[in-house]
LUMSEMI-895677 format. One record per atom (N, C-alpha, C, CB): residue in one letter; z, x, y. Coordinates in steps of 0.001 Angstrom, whole numbers, padded with zeros to 6 digits, always signed. Glycine has a CB too. Example, Ala and Ser with C-alpha at 12.3 -4.5 7.8 and 13.67 -1.06 7.14 Angstrom:
2
A+007800+013190-005690 A+007800+012300-004500 A+007800+013200-003300 A+009046+011308-004473 S+007080+012850-002250 S+007140+013670-001060 S+007870+012900+000030 S+005725+014084-000598 
// end
This chain:
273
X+028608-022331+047043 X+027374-021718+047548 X+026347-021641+046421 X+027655-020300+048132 X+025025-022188+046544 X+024149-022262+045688 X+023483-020643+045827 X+023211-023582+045980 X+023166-020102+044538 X+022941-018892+044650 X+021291-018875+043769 X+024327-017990+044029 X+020677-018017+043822 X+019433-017582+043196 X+019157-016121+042750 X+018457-017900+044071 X+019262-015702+042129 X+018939-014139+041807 X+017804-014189+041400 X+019750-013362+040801 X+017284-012233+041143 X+015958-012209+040738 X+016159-010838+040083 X+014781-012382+041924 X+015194-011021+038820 X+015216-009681+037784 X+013752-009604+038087 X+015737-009842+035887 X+013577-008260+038069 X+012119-007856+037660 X+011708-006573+037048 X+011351-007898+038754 X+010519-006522+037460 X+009895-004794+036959 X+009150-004246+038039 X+008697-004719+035540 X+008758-005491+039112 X+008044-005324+040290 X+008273-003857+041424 X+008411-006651+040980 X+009545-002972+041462 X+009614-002276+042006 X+010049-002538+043562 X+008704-001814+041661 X+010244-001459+044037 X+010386-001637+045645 X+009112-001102+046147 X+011709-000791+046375 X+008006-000928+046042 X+006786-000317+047011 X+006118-000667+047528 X+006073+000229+046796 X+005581-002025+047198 X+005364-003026+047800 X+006133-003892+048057 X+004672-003428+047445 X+005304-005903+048955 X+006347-006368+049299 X+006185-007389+048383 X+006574-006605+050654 X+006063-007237+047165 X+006136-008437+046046 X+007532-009355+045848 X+005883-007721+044581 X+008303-008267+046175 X+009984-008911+045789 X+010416-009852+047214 X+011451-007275+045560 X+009880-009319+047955 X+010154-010017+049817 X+009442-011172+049420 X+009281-009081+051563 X+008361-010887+049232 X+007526-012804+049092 X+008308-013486+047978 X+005439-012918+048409 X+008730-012863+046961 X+009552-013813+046324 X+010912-014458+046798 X+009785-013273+045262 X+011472-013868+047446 X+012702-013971+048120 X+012319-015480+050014 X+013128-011706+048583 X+010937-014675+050387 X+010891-015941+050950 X+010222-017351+050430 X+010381-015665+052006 X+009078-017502+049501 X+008888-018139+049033 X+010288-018965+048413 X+008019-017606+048492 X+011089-018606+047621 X+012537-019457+047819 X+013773-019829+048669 X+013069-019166+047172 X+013113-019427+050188 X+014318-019409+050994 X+013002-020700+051762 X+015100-017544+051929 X+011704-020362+051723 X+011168-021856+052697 X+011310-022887+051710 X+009343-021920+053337 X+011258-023095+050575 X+011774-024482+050540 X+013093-024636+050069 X+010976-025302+049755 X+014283-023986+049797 X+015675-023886+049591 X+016305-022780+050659 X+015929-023486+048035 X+016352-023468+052055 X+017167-022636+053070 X+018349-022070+052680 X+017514-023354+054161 X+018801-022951+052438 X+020587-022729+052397 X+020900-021745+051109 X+021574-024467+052085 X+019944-021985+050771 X+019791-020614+048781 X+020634-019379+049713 X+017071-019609+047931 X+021312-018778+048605 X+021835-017390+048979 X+020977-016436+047348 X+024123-017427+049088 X+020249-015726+048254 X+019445-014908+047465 X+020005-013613+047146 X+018242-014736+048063 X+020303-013077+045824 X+020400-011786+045329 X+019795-011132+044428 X+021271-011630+045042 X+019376-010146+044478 X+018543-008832+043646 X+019275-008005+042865 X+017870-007800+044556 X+019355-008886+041461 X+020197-007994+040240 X+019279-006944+040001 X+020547-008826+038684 X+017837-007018+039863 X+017336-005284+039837 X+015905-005697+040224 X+017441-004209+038046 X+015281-004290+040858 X+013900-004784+040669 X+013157-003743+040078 X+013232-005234+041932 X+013934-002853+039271 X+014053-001221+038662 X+013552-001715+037594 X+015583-000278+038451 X+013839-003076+036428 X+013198-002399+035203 X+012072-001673+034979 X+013014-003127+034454 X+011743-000895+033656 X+010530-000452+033634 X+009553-001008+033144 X+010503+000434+033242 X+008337-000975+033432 X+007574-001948+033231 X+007354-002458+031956 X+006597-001683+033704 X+007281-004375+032057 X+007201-005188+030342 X+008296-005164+029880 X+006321-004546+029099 X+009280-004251+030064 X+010504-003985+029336 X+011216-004976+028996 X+011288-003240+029924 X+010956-005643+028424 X+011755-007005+028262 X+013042-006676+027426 X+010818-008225+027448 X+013152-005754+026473 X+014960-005437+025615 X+015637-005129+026876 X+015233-003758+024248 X+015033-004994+028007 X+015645-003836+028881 X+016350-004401+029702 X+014771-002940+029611 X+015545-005606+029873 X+015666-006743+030826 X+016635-007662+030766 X+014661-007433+030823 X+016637-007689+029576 X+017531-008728+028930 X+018672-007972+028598 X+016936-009470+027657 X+018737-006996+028780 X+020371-005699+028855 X+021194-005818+030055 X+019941-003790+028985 X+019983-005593+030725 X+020949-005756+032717 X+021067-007236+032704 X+019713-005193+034677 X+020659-008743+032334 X+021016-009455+032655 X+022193-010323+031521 X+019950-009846+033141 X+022167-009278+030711 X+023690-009726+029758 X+024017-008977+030448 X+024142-009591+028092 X+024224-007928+030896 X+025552-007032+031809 X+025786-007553+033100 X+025229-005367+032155 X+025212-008546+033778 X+025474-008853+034929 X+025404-009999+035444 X+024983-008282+035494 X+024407-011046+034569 X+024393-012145+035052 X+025618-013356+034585 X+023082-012455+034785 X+026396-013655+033401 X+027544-013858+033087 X+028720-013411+034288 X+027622-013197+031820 X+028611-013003+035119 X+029325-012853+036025 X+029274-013582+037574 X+029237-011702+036001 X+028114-014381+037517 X+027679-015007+038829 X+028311-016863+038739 X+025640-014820+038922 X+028791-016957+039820 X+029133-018510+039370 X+028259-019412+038804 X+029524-019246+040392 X+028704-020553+038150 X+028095-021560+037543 X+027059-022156+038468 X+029063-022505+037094 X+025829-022664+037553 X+024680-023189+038361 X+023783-022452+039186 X+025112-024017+039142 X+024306-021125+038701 X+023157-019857+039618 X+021726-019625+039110 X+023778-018159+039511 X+020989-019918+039620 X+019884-019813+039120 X+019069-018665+038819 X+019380-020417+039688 X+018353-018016+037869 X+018299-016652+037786 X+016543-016827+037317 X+019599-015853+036590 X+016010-016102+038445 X+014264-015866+038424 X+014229-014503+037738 X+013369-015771+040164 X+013318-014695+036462 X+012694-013070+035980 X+011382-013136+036252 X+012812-012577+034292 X+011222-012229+036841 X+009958-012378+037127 X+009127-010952+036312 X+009857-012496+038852 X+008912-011227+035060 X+008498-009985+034199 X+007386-010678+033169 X+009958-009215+033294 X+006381-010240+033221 X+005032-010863+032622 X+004894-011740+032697 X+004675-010851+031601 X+004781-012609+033925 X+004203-013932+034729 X+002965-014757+033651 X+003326-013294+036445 X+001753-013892+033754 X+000919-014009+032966 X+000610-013659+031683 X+000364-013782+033403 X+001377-013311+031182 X+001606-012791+029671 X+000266-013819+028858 X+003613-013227+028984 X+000566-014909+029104 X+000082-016363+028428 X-000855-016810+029739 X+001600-017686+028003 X-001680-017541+029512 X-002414-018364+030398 X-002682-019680+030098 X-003508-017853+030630 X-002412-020996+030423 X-002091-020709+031188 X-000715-020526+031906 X-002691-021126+031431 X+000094-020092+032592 X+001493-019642+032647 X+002210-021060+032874 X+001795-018458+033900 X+003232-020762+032777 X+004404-021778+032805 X+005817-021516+033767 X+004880-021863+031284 X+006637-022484+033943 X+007741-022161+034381 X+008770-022796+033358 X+007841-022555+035786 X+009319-022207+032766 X+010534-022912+031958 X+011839-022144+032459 X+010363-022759+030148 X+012637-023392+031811 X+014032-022989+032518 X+015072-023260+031224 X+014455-024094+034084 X+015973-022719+031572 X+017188-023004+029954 X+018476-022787+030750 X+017109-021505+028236 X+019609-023671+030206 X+020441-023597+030375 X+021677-022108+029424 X+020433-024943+030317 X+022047-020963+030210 X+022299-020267+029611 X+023972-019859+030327 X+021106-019403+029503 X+024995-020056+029730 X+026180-020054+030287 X+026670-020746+031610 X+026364-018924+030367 X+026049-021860+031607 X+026259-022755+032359 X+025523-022217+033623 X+027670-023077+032420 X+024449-021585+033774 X+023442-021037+034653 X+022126-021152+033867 X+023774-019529+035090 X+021286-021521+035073 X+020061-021584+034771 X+019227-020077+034502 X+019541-022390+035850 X+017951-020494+033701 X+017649-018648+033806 X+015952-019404+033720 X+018441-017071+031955 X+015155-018867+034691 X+014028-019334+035335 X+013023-018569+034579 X+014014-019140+036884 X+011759-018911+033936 X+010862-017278+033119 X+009642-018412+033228 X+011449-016375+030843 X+008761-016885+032863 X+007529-017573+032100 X+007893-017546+030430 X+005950-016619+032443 X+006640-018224+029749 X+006893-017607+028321 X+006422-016663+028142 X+006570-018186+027298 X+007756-015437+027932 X+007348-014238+028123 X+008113-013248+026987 X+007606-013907+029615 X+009083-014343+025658 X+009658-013552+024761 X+011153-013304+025565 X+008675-012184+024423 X+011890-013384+027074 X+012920-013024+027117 X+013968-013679+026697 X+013009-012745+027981 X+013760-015271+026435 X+014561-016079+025982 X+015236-015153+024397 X+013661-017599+025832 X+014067-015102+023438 X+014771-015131+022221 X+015428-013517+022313 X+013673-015517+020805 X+015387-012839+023255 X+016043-011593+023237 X+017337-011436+023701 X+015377-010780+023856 X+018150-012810+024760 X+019230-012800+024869 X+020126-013162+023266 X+019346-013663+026031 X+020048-012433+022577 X+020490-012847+021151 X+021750-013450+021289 X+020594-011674+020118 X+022609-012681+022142 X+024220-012995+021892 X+024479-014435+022294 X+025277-011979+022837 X+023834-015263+022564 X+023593-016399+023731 X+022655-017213+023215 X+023067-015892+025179 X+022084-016860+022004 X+020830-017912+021403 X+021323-018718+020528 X+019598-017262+020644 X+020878-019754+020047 X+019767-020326+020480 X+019684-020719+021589 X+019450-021136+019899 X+018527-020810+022890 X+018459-021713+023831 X+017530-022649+023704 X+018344-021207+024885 X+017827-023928+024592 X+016570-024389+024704 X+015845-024556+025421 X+016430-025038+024452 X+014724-024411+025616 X+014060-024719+026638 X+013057-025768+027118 X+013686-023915+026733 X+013018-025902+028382 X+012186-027232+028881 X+011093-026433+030193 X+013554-028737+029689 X+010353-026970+029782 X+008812-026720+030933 X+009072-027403+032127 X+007163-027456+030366 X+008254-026980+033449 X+008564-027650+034745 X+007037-027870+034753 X+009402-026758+036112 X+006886-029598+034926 X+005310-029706+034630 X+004721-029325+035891 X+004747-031234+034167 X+003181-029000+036201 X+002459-028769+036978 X+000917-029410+037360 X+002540-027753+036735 X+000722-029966+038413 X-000850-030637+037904 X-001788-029485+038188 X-001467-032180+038883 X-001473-027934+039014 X-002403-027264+038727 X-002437-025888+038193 X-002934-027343+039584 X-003201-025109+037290 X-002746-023971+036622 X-002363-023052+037598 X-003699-023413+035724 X-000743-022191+036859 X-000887-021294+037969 X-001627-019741+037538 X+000662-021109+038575 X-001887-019285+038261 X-002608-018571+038545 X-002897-017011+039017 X-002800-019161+038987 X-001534-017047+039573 X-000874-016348+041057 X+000376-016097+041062 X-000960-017166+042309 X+000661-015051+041469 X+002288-014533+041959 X+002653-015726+042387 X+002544-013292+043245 X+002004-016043+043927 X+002279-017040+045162 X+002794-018303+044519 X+000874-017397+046113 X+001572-018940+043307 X+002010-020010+042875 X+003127-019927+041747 X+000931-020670+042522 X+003441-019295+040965 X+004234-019453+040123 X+005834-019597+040817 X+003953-018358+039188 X+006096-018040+041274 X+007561-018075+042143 X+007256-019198+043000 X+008007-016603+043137 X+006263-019578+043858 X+006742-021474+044833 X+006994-022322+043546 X+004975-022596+046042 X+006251-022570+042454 X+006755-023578+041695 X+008244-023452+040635 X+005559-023872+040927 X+008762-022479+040709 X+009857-021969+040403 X+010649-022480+041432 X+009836-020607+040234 X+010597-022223+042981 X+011402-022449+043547 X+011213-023912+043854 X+011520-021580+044415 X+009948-024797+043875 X+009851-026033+043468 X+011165-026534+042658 X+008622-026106+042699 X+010922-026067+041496 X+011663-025950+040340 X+013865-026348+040858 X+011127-023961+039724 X+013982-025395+041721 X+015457-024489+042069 X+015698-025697+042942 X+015459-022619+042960 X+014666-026611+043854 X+014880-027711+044431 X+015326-028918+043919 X+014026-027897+044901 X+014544-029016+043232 X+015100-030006+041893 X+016344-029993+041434 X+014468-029755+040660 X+016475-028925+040925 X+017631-029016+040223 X+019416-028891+040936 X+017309-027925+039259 X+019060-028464+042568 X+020180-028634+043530 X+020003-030338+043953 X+019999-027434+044978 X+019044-030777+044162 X+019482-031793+044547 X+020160-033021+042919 X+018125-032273+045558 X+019578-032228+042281 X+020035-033301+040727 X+020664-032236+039798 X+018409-034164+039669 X+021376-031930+039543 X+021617-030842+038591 X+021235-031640+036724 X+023585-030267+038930 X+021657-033141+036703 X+020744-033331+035226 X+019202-033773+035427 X+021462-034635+034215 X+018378-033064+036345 X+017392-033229+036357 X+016290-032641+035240 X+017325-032991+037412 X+017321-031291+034352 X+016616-030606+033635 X+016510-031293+032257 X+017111-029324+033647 X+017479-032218+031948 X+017708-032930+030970 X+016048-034181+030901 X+019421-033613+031308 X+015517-033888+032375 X+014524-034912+032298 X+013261-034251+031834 X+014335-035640+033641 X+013392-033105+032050 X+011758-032379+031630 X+011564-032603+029915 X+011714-030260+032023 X+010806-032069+029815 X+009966-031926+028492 X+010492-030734+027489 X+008369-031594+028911 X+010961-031257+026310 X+010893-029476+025736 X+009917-028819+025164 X+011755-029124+024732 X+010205-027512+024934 X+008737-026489+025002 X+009537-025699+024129 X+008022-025619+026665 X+008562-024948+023124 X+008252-024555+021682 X+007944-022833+022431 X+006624-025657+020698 X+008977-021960+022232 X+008313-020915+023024 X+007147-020366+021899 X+009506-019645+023584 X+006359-019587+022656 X+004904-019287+021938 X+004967-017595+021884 X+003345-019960+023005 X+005665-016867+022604 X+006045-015713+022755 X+007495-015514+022007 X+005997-015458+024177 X+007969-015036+020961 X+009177-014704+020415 X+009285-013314+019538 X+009530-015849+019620 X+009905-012632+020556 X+009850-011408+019883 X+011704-010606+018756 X+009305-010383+021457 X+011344-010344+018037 X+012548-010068+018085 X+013695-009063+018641 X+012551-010096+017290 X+015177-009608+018590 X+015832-008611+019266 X+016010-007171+018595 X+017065-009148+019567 X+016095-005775+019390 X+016376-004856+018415 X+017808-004907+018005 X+016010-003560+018857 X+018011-004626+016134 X+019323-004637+015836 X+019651-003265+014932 X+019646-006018+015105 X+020665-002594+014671 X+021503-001894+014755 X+021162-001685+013211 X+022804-002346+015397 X+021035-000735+012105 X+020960-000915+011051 X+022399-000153+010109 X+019574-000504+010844 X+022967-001408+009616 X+024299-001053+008902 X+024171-000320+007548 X+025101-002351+008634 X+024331+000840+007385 X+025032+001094+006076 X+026334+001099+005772 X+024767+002105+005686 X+026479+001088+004615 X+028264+001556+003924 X+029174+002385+005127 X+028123+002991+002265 X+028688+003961+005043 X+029535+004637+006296 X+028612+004982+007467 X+030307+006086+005840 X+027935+004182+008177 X+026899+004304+009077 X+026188+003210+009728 X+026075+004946+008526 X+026066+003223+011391 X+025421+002695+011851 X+023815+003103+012891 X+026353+002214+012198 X+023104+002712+012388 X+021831+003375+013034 X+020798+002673+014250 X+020932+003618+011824 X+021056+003352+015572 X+020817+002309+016591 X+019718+003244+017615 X+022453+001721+017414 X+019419+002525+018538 X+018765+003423+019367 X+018849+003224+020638 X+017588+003516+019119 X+018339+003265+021494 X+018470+003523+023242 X+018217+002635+023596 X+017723+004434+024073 X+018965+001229+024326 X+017897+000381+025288 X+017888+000503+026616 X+018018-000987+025197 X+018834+001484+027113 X+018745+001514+028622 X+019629+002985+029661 X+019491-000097+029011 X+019164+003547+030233 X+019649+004902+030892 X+019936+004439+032283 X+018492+006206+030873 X+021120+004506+032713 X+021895+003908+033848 X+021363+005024+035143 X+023812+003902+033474 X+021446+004727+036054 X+021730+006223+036993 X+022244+007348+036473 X+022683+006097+038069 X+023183+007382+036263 X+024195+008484+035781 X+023964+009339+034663 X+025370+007924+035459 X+022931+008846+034208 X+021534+008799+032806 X+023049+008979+031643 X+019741+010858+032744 X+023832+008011+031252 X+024700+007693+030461 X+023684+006532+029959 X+026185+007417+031058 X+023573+006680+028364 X+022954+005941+027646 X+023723+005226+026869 X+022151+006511+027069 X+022792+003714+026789 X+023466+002548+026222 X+022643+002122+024365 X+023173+001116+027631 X+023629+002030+024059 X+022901+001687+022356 X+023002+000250+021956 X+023779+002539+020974 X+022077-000067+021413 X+022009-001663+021121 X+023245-001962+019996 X+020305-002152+020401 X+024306-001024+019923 X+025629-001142+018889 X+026403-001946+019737 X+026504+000345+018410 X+026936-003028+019000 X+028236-003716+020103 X+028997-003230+019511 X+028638-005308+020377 X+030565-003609+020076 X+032192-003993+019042 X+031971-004038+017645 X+032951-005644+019302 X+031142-005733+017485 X+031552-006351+016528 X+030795-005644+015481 X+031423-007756+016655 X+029842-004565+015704 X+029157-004114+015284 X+029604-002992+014417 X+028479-004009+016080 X+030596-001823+015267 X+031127-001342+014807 X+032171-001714+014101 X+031163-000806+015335 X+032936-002923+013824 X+034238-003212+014018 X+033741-003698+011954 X+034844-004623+015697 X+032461-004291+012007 X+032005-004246+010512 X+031731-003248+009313 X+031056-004681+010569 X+031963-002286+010290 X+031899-000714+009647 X+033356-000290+009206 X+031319+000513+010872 X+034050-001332+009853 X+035992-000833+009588 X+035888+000604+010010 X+036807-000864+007553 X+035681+000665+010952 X+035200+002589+011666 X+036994+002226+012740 X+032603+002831+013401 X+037579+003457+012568 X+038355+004113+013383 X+038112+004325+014983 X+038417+005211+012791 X+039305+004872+015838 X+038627+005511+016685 X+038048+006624+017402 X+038837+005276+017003 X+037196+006808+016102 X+036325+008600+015714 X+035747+008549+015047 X+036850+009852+015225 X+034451+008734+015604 X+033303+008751+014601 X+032213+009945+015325 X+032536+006995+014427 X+031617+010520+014026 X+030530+011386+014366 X+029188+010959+014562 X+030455+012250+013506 X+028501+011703+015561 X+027354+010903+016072 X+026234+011962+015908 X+027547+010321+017681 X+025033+011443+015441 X+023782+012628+015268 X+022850+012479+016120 X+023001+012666+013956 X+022811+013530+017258 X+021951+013367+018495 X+020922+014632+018304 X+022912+013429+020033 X+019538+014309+017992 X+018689+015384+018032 X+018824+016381+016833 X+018909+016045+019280 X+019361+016025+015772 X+020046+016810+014735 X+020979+017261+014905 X+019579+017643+014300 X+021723+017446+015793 X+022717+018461+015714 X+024176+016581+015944 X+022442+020253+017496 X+025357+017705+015424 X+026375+016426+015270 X+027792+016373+015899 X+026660+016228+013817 X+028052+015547+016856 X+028745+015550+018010 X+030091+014647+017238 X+027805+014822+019450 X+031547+015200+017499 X+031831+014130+017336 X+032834+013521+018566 X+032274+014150+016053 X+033045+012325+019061 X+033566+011527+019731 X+034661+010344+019541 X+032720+011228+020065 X+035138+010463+020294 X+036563+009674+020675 X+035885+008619+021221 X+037757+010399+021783 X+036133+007058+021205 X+036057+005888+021829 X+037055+005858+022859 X+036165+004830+020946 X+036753+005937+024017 X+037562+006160+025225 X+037530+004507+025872 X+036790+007508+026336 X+039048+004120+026198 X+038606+003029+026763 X+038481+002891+028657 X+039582+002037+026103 X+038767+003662+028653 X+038830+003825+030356 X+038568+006017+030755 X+041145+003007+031002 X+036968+005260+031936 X+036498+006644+032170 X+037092+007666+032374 X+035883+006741+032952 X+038387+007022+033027 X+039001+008355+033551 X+039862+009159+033005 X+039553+008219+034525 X+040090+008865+031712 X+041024+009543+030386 X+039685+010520+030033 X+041664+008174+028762 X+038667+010579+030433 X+037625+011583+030277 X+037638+012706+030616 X+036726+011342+030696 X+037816+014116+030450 X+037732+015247+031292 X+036262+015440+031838 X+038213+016478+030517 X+036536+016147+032849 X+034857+016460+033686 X+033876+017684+032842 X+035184+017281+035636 X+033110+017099+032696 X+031599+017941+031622 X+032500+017543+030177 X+031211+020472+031886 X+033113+016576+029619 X+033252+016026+028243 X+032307+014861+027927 X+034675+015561+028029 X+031790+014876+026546 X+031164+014049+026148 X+032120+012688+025575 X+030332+014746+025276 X+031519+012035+025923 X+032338+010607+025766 X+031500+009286+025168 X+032879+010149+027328 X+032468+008392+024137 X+031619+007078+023842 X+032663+006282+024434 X+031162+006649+022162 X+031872+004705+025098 X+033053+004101+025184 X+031743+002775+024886 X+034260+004336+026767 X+032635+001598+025150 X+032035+000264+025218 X+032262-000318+026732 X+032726-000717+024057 X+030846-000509+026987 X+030956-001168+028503 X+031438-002176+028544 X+029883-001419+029221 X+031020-002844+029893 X+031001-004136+030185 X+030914-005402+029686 X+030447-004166+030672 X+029768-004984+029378 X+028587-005860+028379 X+028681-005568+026636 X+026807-005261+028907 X+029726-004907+026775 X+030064-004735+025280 X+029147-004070+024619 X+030238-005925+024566 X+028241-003208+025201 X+027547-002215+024385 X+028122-000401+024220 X+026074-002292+025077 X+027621-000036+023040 X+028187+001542+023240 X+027470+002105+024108 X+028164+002504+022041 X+028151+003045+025027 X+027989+004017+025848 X+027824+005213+025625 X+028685+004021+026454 X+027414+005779+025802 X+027419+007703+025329 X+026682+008590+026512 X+026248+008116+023593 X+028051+009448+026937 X+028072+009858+028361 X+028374+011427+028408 X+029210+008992+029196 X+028494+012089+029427 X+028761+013261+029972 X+029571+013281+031227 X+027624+013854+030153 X+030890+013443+031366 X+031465+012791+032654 X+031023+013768+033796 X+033198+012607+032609 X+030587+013161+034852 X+029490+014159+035792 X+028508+014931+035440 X+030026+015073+036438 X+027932+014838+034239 X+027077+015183+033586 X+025886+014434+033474 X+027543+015387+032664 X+024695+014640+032709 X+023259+013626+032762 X+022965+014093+031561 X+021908+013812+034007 X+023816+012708+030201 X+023842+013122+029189 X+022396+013140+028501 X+024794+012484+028637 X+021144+012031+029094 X+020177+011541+028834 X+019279+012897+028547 X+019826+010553+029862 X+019168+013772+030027 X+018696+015308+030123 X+019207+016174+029488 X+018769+015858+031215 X+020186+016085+029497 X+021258+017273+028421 X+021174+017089+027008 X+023007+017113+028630 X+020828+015846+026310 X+020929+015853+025525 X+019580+015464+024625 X+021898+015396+025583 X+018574+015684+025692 X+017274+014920+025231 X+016844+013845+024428 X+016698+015561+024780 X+018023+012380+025264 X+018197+011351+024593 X+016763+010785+025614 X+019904+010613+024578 X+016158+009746+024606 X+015319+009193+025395 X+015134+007024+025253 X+013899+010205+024918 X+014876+006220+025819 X+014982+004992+025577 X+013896+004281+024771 X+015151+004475+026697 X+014094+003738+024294 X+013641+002753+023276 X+012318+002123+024025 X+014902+001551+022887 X+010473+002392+023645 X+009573+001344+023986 X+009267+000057+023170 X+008473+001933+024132 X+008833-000758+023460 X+008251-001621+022287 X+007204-001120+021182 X+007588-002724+022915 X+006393-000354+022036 X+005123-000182+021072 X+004995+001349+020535 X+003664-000585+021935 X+006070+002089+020638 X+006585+003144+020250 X+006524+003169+018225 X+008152+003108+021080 X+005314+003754+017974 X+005476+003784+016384 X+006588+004994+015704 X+003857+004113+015755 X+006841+006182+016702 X+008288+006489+016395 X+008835+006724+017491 X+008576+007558+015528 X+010283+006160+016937 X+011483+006285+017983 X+012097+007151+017888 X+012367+005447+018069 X+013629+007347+018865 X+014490+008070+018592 X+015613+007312+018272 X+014627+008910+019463 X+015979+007731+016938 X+017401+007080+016161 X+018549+007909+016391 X+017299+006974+014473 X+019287+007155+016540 X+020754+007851+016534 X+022265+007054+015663 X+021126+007939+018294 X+022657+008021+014478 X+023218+007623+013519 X+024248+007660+014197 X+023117+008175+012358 X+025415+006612+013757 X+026871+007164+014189 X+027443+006990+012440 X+027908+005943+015712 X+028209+008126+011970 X+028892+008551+010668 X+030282+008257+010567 X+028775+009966+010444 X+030485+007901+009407 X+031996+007396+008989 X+032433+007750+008221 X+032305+006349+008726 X+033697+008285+007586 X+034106+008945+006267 X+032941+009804+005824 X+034478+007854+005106 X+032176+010610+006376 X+031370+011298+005711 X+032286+012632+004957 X+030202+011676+006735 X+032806+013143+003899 X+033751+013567+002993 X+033196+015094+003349 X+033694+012885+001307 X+031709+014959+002895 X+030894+016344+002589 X+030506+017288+004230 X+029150+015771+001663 X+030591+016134+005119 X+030628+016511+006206 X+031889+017409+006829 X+030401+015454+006745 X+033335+017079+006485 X+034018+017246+006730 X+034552+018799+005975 X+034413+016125+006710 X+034150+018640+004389 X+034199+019958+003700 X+033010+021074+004152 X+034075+019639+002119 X+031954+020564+004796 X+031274+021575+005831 X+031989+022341+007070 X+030234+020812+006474 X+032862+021619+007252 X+033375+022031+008564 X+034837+023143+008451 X+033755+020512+009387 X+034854+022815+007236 X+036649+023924+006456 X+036120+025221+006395 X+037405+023548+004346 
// end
């Protein structure tokens, strides 16, 4: 089954996401269309590129994946496409490419056009233009042109010290359990145990790496590593985000909120005797 998904920031309030969804079902009937989110917050591109490492690696091969997040960023806009785990991932140049870090380099190739687009209408039809192509030929992408992205932002990364890692928020789930741009391998360079102290708001929590939720007691604070291999930091039935006045990471944010996680801290520990 040929599949198509769609990321955005577009929202549910209008019917922006419906015209996208038919605009690729009139010229690819047989497409089976799904909506990995249409929640990001707006521009959010770290954010974007969080839910679709957490979810799109999971869709069969050759799925084609539309973001539809700053269309017009650039003018005039483009459709490029890259081959990314043996799935396509559909954008404008819009910087999300170089933010799938774990997965980069990609490359990418342009879908030419003889007229600028312009328009919602035209971009997603020439996208799904695009999704036609490449079902009826799958090395059809090998025929386009490659393209020099012009938008490259960098990914946020984690800052290592000796006994410390210093990261911040890229994304608050429902459950407002917050995710830190720390992976595994991240911690695993720290030669960190499984216990480490964490500094939320000044004050200093410390936590167990839990590998499964339900070894959690109810109203305990908890770290674990998701899905997607990022750290977690939770409140079980709790809304650690509110409780703990954790807040997420903007781009254009000149200060953030940091959050240290501590290792062998010695003096810390003779505080606590």
């Amino acid at each position: 089954m040929a599949i198509t998904t769609f990321l955005s920031d577009l929202g549910m309030f209008d019917g922006s996401p419906a015209l996208a969804r038919a605009l690729v079902l009139d010229k690819n009937p047989h497409e089976c269309v799904i909506d990995i989110s249409h929640g990001i917050e707006p521009h959010h591109l770290h954010q974007a590129a969080y839910v679709l490492e957490s979810n799109g690696p999971d869709f069969p091969k050759k799925t084609a994946h539309i973001l539809l997040l700053d269309l017009f960023d650039l003018s005039p806009s483009q459709v490029l496409v890259s081959l990314w785990q043996d799935q396509y991932l559909i954008a404008p140049d819009n910087g999300i490419f170089a933010l799938l870090s774990s997965f980069s380099p990609m490359e990418l190739r342009v879908f030419p056009t003889d007229q600028p687009l312009k328009r919602f209408r035209d971009w997603v039809k020439h996208a799904a233009d695009l999704i036609y192509q490449l079902r009826a030929d799958p090395s059809y992408i090998d025929q386009l042109e490659l393209y020099q992205a012009k938008k490259q932002p960098q990914p946020w990364r984690p800052i290592r010290g000796e006994h410390f890692l210093e990261g911040h928020i890229i994304y608050v789930d429902r459950y407002e359990n917050v995710i830190l741009n720390i992976r595994r391998e991240d911690l695993e360079a720290v030669q960190a145990g499984p216990q480490f102290r964490i500094e939320l708001m000044r004050q200093v929590e410390v936590l167990d790496l839990h590998t499964e939720y339900a070894t959690v007691r109810e109203g305990e604070k908890f770290a674990r590593f998701n899905r997607a291999g990022y750290l977690e930091i939770g409140i079980k039935k709790g809304s650690a985000a509110s409780l703990l006045g954790l807040k997420m990471r903007r781009e254009k944010n000149l200060v953030y909120q940091s959050i240290k996680l501590l290792f062998n801290d010695h003096s810390y520990r003779e505080n606590e005797v």
